[in-house]
C-alpha positions as a Markdown table, in Angstrom:
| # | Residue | x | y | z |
|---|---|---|---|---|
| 1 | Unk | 6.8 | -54.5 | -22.1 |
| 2 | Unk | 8.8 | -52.2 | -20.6 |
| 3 | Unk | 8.0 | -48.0 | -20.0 |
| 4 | Unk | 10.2 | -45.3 | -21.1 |
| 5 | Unk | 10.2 | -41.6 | -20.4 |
| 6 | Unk | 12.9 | -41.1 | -23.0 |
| 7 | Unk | 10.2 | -38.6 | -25.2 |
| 8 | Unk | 9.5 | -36.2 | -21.9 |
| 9 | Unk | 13.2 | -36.1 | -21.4 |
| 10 | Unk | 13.6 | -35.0 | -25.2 |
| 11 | Unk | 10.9 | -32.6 | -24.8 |
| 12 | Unk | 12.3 | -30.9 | -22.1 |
| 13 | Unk | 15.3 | -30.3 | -24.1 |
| 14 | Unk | 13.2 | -29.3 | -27.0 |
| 15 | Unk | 11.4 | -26.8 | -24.5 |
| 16 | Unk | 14.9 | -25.5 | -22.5 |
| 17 | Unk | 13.2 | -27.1 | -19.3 |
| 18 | Unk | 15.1 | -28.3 | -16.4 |
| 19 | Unk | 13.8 | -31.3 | -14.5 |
| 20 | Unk | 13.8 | -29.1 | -11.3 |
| 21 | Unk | 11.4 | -26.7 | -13.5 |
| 22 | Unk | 9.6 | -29.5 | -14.2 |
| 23 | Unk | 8.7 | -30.7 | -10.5 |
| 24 | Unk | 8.0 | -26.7 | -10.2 |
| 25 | Unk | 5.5 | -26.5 | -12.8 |
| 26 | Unk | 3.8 | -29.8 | -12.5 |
| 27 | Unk | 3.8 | -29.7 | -8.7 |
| 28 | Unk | 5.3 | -33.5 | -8.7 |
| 29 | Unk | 7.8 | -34.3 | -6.0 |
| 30 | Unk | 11.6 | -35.0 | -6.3 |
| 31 | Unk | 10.9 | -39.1 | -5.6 |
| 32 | Unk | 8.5 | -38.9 | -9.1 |
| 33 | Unk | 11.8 | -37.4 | -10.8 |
| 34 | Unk | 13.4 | -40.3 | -9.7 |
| 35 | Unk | 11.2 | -42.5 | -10.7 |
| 36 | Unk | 10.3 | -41.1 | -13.8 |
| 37 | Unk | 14.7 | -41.1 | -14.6 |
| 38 | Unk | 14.9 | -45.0 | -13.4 |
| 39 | Unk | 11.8 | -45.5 | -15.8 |
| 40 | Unk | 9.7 | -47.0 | -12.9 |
| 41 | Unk | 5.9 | -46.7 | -13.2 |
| 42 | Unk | 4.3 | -43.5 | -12.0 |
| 43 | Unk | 0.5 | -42.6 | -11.6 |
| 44 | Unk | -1.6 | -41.6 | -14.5 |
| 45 | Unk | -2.3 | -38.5 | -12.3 |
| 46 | Unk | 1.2 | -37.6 | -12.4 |
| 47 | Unk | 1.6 | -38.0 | -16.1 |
| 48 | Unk | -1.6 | -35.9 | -16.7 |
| 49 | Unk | 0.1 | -33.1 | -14.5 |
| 50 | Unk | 3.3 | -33.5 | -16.4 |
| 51 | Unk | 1.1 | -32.9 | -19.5 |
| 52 | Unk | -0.9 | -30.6 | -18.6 |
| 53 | Unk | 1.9 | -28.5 | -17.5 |
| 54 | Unk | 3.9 | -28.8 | -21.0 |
| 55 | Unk | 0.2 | -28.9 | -23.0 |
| 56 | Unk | 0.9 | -32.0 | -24.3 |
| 57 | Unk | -0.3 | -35.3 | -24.8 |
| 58 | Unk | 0.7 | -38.7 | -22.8 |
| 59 | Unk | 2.0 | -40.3 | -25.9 |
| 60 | Unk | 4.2 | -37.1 | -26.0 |
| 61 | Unk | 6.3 | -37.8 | -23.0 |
| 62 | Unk | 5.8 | -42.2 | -22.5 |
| 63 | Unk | 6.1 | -44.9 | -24.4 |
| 64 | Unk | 6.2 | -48.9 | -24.1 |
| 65 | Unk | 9.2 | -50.4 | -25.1 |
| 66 | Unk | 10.2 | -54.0 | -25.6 |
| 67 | Unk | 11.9 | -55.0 | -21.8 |
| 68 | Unk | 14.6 | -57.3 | -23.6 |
| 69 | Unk | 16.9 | -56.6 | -20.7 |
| 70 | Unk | 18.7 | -53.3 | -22.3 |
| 71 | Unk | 15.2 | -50.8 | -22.1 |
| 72 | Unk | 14.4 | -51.4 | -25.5 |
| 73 | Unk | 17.4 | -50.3 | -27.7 |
């Protein structure tokens, strides 16, 4: 299983929010962008600032996708 941010990035477009507003809001750093673009792992206290920031819920912004080499699709 694989993780993908593709529902926070869809959210953010939903919500006209940048991902430089994002890190503003949440108070995550540039290198948790990144990571969170690459779909890389990031701490459950960084998703609970992301979500707390768009008042949300974690299922809302990640979700585990099959890791058959193309992320899922």
């Amino acid at each position: 299983m694989a993780i993908s941010y593709n529902k926070l990035w869809k959210l953010l477009i939903d919500k006209n929010i940048k991902k430089t507003d994002l890190r503003k809001i949440a108070g995550v750093s540039t290198n948790v962008i990144a990571k969170l673009g690459k779909n890389d792992p990031v701490s459950m206290e960084t998703l609970v600032k992301i979500c707390t920031a768009l008042k949300c819920d974690i299922a809302d912004i990640v979700e585990m996708t099959s890791d058959a080499g193309n992320g899922g699709k």
